[in-house]
N, C-alpha and C positions, 0 to 999 in steps of 0.2 A: 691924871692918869686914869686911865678905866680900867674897872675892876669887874663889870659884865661880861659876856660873850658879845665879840663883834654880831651874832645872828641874831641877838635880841632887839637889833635895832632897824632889822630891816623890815621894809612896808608888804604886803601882800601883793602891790603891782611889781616890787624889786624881786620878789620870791621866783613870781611867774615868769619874766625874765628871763631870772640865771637859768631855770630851769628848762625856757625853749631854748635858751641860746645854747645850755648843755647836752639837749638830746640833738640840738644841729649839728654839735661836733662829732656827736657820735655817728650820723647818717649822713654819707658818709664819715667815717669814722678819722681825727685827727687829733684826740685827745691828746695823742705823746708824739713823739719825733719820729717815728715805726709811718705813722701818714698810709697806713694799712688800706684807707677810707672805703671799706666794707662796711655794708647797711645793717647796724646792728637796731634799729628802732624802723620797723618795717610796718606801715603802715595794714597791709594784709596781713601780718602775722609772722611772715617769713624772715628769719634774720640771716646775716652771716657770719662768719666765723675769723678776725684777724690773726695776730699774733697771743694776745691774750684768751681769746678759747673764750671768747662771753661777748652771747647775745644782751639782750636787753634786760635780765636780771643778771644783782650780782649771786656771785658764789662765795661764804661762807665756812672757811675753815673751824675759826675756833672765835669765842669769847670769856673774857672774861679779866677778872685783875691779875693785873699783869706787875711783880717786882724786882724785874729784872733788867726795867731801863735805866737814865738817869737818874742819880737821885731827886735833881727838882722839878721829874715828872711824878716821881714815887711816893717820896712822902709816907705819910702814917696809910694812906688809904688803897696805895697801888695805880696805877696806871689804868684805865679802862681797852682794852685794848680788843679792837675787830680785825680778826687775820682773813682778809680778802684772798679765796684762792687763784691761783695763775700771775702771770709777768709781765711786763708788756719789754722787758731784759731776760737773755738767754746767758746771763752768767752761768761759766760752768763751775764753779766751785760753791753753787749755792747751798747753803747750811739748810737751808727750807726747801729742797725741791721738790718732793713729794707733796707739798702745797704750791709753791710756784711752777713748777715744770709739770708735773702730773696730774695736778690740778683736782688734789685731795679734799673734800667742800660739797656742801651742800646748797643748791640756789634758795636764796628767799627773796621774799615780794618786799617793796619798799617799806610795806606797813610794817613787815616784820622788823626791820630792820634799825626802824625806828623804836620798837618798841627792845631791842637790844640794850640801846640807847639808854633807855629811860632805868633799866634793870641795872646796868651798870653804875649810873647815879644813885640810885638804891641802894645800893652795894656801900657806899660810900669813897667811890673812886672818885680822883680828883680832876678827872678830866677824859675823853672819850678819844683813844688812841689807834686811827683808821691807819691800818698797817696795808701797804701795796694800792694804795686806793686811784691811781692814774683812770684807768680804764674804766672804773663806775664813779663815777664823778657824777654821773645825770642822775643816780639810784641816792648817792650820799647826799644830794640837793635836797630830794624829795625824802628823803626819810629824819634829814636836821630839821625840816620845815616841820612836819608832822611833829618830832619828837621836841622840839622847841612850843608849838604849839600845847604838846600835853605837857610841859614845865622842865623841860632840861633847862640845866642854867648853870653846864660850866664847859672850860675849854674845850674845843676842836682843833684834834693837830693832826696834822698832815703827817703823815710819816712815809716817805716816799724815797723808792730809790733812786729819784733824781733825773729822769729821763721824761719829765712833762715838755708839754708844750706852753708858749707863753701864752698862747689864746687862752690854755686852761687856766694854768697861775691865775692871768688875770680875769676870768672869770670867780673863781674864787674868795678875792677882794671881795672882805666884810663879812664872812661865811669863817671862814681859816682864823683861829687865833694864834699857832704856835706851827710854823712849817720847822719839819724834822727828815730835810733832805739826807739821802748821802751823798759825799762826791767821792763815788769809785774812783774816776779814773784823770790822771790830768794829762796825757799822752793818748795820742791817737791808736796807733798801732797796740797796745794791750788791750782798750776799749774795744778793738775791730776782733781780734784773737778771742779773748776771756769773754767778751757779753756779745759779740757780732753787733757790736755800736759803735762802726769808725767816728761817730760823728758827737759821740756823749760829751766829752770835754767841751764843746762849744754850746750846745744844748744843755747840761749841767750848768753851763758858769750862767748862762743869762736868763737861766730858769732861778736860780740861787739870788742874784741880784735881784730881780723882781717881788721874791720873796719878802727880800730885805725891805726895800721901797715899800711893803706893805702894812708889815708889821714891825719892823727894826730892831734894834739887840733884843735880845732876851731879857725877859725882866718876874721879879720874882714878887711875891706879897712876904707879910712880915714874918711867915710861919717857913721862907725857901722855898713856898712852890711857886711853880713858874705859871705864868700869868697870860703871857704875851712875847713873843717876837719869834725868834729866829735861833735853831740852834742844829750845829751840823755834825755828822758824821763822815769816817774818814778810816776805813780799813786798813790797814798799813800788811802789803803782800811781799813776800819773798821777792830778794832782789832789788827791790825799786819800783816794779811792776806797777805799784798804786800810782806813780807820778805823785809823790807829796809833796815836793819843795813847788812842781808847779801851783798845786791846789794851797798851797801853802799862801804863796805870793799871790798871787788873786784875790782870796779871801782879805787878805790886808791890805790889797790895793785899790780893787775895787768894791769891798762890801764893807767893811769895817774891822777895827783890831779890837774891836769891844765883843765880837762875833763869839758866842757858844760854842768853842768846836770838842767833839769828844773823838782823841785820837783811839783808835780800836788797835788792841796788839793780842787779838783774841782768835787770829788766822787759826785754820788749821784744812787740808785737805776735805773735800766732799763732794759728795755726787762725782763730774767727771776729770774733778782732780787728783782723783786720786790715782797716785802714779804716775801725773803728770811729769815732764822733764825739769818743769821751771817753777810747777804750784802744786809739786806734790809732797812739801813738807811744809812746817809751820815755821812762821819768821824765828829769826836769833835776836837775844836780848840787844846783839847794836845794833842791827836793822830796826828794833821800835825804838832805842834810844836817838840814832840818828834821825827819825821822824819826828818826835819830840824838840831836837835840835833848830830842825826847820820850821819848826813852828813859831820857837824861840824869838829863831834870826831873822823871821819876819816881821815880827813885831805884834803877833798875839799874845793879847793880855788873857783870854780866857779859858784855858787847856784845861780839858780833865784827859785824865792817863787812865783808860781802862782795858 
């Protein structure tokens, strides 16, 4: 089993690589499934501007330990967690809009960004927790390398709302220790309504599986902290809305029933749900209990209730 970071063990010509191959997605831009392919790495200087609002540095909300994830990302030390600002999802009920919609943040240079990195392992966190990170992916290359270089030496996890491309995913491979998808949606039609992404269920599940394929279940050292693989989120919305019994069944059919999933029953109205007809209150105890169920009756072995 390895007990290192996947990035400790890549070569200097592997670094260089990921790294042209990640600024090509970016110019034109195809990182996520949005396929915007606006020139965000402009060789005169000049960028453009997609759905995410970011040129060629990232943006910068917040850092710092974070103990409000899972517990086997938490631990005694906290989560190290970089809140990326803007979206490349236009969910309207985002608890974060003011950093995802508004695009609350500050840009930093990759060096900084790196050296984030490095302050957070000092901190004693037990791992480095890139929150929204789709759309700098070519900034997150370049600054693991640097801060790899000056002695990071524990996990990278993806924490992403699930709207990657697989070009990216697989770009990734051997960089990524712990992907921390969500899967909003398993129904078309709420996808196209609540995030304007008729297309997320399809892009979700074979973003999700790739995942898997790279790192596989979740896996902990002796102390509960997680180490390596895969582990998912799953909002559970008023109604049915989220599509769970679909996201339910997929996860157990095509990804595994050993899968991390953290059922979420912590809805509540935001930004422009509030007042909504159908997402302007917070679910009822048998709406998260019935999700719970379907996770059951598919035959996930690994449920947290939070």
């Amino acid at each position: 089993m390895r007990t290192s970071p996947a990035y400790l063990l890549l070569t200097g010509e592997q670094w260089d690589e990921k790294l042209k191959r990640a600024r090509k997605l970016a110019s034109p831009c195809v990182l996520c499934a949005r396929n915007c392919r606006v020139s965000r790495y402009n060789e005169a200087g000049a960028s453009s501007l997609g759905t995410c609002q970011t040129a060629h540095k990232a943006l910068v909300s917040s850092v710092g330990p974070h103990f409000g994830e899972e517990p086997p990302l938490v631990a005694s030390g906290g989560s190290g967690t970089i809140f990326f600002s803007h979206c490349n999802l236009g969910c309207i009920f985002c608890q974060n809009y003011t950093i995802a919609h508004l695009g609350e943040g500050r840009r930093v240079s990759d060096e900084e960004l790196s050296r984030m990195m490095l302050r957070l392992q000092a901190l004693g966190c037990h791992n480095i927790n890139l929150v929204t990170p789709t759309h700098v992916v070519p900034n997150i290359i370049a600054a693991v390398r640097m801060a790899a270089e000056g002695g990071l030496k524990i996990p990278l996890i993806y924490n992403t709302g699930g709207y990657d491309s697989l070009e990216t995913i697989g770009l990734l491979e051997g960089i990524v220790d712990i992907y921390m998808p969500d899967m909003k949606f398993g129904e078309t039609l709420p996808a196209r309504e609540f995030a304007q992404a008729p297309d997320y269920p399809e892009v979700n599940f074979m973003a999700v599986k790739e995942m898997h394929r790279q790192v596989g279940d979740l896996r902990l050292d002796k102390e509960g902290v997680a180490t390596r693989g895969l582990l998912v989120r799953h909002l559970v919305l008023p109604a049915g809305l989220a599509g769970t019994n679909r996201v339910m069944q997929f996860i157990a059919r095509d990804v595994a029933k050993d899968t991390y999933i953290n059922i979420m029953g912590q809805y509540r109205p935001h930004y422009k749900a509030v007042g909504h007809p159908q997402l302007g209150r917070r679910i009822t105890v048998k709406e998260y209990q019935a999700a719970l169920e379907m996770a059951q009756a598919a035959g996930l072995t690994r449920i947290q209730a939070l």
